[in-house]
C-alpha positions in Angstrom: -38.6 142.6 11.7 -35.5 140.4 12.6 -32.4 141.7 12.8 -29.5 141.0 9.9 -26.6 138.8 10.8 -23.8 137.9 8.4 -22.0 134.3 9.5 -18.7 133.2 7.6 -17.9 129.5 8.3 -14.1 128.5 6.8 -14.4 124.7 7.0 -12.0 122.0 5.9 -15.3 119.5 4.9 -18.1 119.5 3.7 -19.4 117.2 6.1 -18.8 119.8 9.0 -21.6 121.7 7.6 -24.3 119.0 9.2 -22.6 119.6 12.5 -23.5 123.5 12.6 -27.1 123.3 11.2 -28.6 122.8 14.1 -27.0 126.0 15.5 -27.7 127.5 12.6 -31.5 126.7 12.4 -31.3 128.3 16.1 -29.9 131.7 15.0 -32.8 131.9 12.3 -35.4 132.1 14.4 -33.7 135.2 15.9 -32.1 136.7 13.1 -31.9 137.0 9.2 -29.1 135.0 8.5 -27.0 135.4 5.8 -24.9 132.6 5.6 -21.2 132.2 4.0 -19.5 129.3 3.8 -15.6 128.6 3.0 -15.0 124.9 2.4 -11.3 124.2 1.6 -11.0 120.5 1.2 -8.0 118.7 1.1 -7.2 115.5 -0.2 -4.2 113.5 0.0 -3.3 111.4 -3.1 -2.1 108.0 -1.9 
């Protein structure tokens, strides 16, 4: 039985979220991961 991790991510982009899954990927084959993720997004009118 793997073990239960909780992992908050606050990210500015959604596009960061590619970056980590690797990482992430890695963690599931140790752990249960419940995953939580923050994406606040800011856009600058022009």
């Amino acid at each position: 039985m793997k073990r239960q991790m909780e992992l908050r991510i606050h990210l500015e982009s959604v596009d960061k979220i590619k970056e980590l899954l690797p990482q992430i990927a890695t963690l599931q084959t140790k752990y249960d991961v419940h995953l939580i993720i923050d994406v606040c997004e800011t856009r600058t009118a022009i």
